[in-house]
KEKE-192695 format. One record per residue: z, x, y of N, C-alpha, C, O in turn. Coordinates in pm, whole numbers, plus 50000, padded with zeros to 5 digits. Atoms other than C-alpha are relative to their C-alpha. Example, Ala and Ser with C-alpha at 12.3 -4.5 7.8 and 13.67 -1.06 7.14 Angstrom:
2
500005008949881507805123049550500005009050120500665019450118;499944991849881507145136749894500734992350109500904997450220;
***
This chain:
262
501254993650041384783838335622498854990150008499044978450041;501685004149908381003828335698499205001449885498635012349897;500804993150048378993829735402498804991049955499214981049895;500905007249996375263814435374498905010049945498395019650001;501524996050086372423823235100498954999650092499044989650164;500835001849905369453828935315498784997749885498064988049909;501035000650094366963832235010500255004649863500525016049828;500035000750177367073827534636499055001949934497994996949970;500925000950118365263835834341499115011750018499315020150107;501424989750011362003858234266499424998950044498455004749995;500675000049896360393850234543500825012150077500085021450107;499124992449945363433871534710501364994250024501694982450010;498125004450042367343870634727500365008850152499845019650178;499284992049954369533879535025500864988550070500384977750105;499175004249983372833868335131500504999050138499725005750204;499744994749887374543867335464501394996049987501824985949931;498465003250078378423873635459500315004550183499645011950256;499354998749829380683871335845501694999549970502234990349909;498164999349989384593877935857500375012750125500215024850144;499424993149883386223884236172499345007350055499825018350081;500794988649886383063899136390499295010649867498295016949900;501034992650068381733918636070499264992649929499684985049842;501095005850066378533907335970498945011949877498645023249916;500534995150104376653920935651498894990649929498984978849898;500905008350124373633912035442500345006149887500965016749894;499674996650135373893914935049498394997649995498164986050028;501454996550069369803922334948499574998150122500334992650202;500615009349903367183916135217498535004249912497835014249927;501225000650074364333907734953498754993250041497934992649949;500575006149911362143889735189499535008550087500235018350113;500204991849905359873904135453500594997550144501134986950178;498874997449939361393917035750499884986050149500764980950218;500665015049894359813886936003500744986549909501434978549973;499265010250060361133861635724501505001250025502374992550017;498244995050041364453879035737500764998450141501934996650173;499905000949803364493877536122500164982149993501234976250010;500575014149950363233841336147501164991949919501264981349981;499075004050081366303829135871501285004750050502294999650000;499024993349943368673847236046500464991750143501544986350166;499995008749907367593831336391500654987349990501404981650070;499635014749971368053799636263501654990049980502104978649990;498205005650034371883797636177500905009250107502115011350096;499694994849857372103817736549500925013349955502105014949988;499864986649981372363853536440499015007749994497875003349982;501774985649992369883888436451500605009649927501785012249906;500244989150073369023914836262500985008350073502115010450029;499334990849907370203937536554501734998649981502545007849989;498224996649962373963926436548500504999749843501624994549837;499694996750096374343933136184500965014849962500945025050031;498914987150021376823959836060499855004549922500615013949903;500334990250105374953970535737499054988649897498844976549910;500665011850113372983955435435500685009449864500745021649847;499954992750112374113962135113499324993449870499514981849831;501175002450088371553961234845500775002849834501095013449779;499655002450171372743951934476499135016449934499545027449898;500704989750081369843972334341498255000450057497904997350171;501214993249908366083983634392498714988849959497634989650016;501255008250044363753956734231499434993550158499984991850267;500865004549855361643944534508500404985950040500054982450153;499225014749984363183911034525501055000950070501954992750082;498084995849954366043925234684499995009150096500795008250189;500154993149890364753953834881498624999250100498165008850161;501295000349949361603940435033500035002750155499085008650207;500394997949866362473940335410500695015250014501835014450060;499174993950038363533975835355499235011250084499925018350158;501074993349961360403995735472500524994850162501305001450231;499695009449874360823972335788501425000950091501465000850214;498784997649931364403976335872500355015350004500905018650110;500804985149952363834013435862499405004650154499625013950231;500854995449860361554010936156500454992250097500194994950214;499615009649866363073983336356501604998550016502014991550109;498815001449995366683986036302500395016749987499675026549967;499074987050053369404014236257500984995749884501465006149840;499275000850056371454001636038500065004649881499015006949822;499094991750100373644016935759499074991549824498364982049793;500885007950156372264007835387501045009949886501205022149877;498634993450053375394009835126498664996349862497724988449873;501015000150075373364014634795500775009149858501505018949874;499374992450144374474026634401498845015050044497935015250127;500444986849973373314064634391498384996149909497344995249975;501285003350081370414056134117499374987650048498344983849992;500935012249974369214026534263499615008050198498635004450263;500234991349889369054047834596498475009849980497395009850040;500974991750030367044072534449498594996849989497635001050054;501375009350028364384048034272499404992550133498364986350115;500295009849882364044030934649499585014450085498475014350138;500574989549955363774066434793498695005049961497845008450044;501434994750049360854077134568498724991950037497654996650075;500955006749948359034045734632499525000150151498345000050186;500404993649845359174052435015499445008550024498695006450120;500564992750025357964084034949498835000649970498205008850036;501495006250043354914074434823499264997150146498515003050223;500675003649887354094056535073500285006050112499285012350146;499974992149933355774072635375501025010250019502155005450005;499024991750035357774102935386500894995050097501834987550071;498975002749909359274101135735500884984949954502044985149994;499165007649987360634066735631501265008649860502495009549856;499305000250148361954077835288501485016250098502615017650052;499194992949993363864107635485501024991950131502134997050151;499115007149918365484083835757500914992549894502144992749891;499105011350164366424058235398501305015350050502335015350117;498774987950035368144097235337501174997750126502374999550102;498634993949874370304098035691500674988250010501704989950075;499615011849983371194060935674500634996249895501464988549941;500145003350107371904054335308501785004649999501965014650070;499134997750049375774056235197500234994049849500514982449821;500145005350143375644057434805501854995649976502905000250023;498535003450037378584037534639499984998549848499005000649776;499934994350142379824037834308500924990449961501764989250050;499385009650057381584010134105500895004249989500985016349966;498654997850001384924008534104500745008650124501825014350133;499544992649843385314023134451500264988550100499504978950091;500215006849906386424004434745499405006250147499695017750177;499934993349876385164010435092499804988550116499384976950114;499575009549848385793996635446499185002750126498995012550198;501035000649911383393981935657500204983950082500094972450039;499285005549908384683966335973501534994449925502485000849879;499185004849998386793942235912500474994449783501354989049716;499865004750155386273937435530500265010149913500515020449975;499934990850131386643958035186498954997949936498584986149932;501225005450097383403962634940500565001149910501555007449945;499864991850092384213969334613499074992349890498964981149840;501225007650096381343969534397500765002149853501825007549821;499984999050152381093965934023498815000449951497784997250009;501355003050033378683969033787499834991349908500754988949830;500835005850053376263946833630498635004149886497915013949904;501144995250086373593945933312499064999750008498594997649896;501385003850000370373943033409498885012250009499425022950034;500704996050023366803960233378499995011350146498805012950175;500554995549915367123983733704500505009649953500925011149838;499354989650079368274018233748501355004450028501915015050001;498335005350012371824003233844499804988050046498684983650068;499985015450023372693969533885501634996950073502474994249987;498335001249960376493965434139499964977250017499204967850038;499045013749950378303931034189500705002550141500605014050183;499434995549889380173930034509501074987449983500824975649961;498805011849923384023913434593500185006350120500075018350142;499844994749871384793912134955501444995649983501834984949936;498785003049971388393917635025500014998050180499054999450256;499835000549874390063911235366501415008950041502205011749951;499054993849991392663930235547501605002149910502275012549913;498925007950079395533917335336499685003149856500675004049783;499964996150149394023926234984499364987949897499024989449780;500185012250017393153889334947498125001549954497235006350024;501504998450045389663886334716499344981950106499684970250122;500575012149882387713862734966498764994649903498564983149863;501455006950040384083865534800499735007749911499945019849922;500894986950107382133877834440499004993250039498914982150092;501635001749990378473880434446499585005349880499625017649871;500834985350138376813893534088498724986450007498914974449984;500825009150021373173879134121498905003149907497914995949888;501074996550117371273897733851500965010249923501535020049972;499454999850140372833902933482499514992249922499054981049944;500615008350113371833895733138501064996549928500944989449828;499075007050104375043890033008501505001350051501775012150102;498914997749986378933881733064500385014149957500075019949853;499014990750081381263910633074501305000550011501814989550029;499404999549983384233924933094500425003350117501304997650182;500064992949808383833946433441499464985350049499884984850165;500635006649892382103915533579501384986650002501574979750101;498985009050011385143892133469500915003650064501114997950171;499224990349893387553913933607500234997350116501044989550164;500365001349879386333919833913499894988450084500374989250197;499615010649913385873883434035500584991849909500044981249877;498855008750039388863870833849500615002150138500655012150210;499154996849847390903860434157499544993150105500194986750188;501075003449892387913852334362500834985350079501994982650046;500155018849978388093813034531498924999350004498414991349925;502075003850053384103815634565499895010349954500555020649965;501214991750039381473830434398499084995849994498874984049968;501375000949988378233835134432499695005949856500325015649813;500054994350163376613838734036498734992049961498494980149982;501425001750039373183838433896500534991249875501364993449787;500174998950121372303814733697498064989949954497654978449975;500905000049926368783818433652498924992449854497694993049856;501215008350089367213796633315500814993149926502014995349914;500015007750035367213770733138499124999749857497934996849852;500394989650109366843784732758499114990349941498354996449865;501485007050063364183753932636499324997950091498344991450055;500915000349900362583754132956499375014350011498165016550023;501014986750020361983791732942499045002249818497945007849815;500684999650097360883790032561498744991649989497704993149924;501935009649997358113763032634499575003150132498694995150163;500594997349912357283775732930498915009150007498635015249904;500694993050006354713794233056499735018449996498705025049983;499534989450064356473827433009498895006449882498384998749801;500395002850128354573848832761501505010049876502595014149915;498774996550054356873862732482500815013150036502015014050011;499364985949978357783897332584500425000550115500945011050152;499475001149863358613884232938501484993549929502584999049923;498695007050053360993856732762501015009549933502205008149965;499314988750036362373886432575500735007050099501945009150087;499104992449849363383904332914500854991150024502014994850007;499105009549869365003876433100500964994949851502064990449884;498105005150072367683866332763500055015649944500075015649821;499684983750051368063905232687501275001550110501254998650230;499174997949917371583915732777499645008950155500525011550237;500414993449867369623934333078499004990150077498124995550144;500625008149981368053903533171500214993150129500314997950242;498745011349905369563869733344500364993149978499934986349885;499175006250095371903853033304499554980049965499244973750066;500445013350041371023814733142501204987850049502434987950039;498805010249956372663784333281501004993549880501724985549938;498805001650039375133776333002501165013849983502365012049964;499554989649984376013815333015500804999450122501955003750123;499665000649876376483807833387501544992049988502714995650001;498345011250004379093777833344500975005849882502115001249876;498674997250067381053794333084500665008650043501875009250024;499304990249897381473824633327500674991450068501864993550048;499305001149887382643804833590501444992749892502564997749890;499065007650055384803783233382501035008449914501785003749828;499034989950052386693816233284500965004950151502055010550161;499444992049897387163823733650500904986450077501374988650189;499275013949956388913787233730501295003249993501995000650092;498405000749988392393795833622500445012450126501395011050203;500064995849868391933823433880500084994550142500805000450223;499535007649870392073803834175498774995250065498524990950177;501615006649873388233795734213499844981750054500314971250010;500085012149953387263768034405498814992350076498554981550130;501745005749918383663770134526499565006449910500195015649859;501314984950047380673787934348498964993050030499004980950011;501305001950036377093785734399498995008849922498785020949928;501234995250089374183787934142499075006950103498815004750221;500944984749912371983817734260498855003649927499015003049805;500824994950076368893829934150499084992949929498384998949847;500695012150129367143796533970498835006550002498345011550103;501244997850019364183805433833499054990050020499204981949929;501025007249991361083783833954499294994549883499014982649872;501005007650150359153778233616501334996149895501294985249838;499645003850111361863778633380501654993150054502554997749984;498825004149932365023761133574499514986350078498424980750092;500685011549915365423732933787501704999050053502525004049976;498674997449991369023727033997500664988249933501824987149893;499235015850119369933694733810500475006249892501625004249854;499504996750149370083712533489500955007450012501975005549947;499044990849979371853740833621501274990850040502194994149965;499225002349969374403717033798500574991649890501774992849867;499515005250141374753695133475500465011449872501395008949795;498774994550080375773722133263500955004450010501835003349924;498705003949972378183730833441500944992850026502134995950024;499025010650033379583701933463500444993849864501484988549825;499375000050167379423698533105501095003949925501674998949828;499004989750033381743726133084501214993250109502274987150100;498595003349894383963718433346500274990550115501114991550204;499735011549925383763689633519499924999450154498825001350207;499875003449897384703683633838501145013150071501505015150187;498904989049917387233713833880499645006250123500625006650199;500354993049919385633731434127498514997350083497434995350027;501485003749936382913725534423499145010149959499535021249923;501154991050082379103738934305499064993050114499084982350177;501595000549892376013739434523499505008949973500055019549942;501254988650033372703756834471499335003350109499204996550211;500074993049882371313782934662498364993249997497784991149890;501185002549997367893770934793498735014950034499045025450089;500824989150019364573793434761500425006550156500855018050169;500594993449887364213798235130500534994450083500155000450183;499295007049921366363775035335501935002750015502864997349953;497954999249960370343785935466500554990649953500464979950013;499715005150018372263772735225501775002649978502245007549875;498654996949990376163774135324500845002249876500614992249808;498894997650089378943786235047501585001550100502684996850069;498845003349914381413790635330500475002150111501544996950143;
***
């Protein structure tokens, strides 16, 4: 498997995942020329893609979305309510796109698997402020959990433990740094969102997740999602090492630069 963060954080998030000739994005929150030009540079295209599948609808996640609409065909796997909320906004602005979203769009539903090329999706869900929120493990022919992805949640669960127990990587938000967001420039009812179990998740939240998913068989993860004002990747990579040492390789996803997981 092939898998390389193309863009992190609130600026925009999207993933790029390759096994055996199927290629997939996970968000494409970036515009669709950025999404092209990041793609180019680790010698693949938009065009030979086999689908995007979009976590959820916040604009961070579906920004080249309008764009791949008009310049692509491809398939768009999507939770039914976070479908909808991305439909209405198209709507707005233009119908014809919002009724192509309709002919392209295959809604999925947590706890379902489905098979696309050469891989398995099976989403899960996640807590956060949208109007769904999936995780994704990629299986491979064999049944074998290859890859989790959950990059926006406000809090450990049980479905999200689950699901990438097993894993060897994951990809896993972890997106503050809880005295860097309290003196920060945050004002309070933002800081309130982002540690609200519908939030995101905080970097010692982060390392105690992963350090649940170790006796599982993990063996890579990267930090996802850092927040710019209230984060920094030192801190994030020091608390997890706080927690767990050296067990397992960790690398952080960079804002805007291809940064390999595997």
């Amino acid at each position: 498997m092939r898998c390389i963060s193309l863009f992190s954080g609130s600026g925009g998030n999207s993933v790029y995942v390759e096994h055996e000739g199927t290629r997939l994005l996970v968000d494409a929150g970036v515009s669709f020329r950025r999404l092209c030009l990041s793609l180019e540079s680790i010698g693949e295209s938009v065009l030979d893609l086999d689908g995007v599948f979009f976590t959820h609808e916040h604009s961070d996640h579906v920004g080249a979305l309008a764009m791949l609409l008009k310049k692509t065909d491809l398939p768009f796997y999507l939770d039914a309510r976070s479908a909808e909320g991305a439909y209405e906004a198209l709507l707005a602005k233009d119908p014809s796109l919002a009724a192509e979203f309709v002919r392209r769009t295959l809604t999925v539903a947590a706890g379902e698997e489905y098979d696309v090329g050469s891989l398995t999706l099976a989403p899960f869900s996640l807590p956060h402020d949208s109007a769904a929120c999936l995780g994704l493990v990629f299986f491979d022919e064999n049944g074998e959990k290859l890859l989790g992805i959950a990059t926006d949640l406000g809090e450990m669960t049980t479905e999200a433990r689950r699901a990438l127990y097993g894993c060897s990587a994951v990809i896993l938000e972890s997106n503050h740094d809880l005295v860097m967001l309290e003196n920060g420039p945050y004002p309070p009812y933002l800081q309130e969102r982002i540690r609200s179990p519908f939030g995101h998740l905080s970097n010692p939240d982060c390392a105690a997740f992963l350090s649940l998913l170790i006796p599982g068989g993990l063996t890579r993860a990267m930090l996802f999602h850092l927040s710019a004002d209230n984060n920094t990747p030192e801190k994030a990579l020091d608390e997890c090492r706080a927690v767990f040492g050296e067990k397992i390789a960790l690398s952080v996803a960079a804002v805007d630069t291809p940064t390999p997981l595997l």
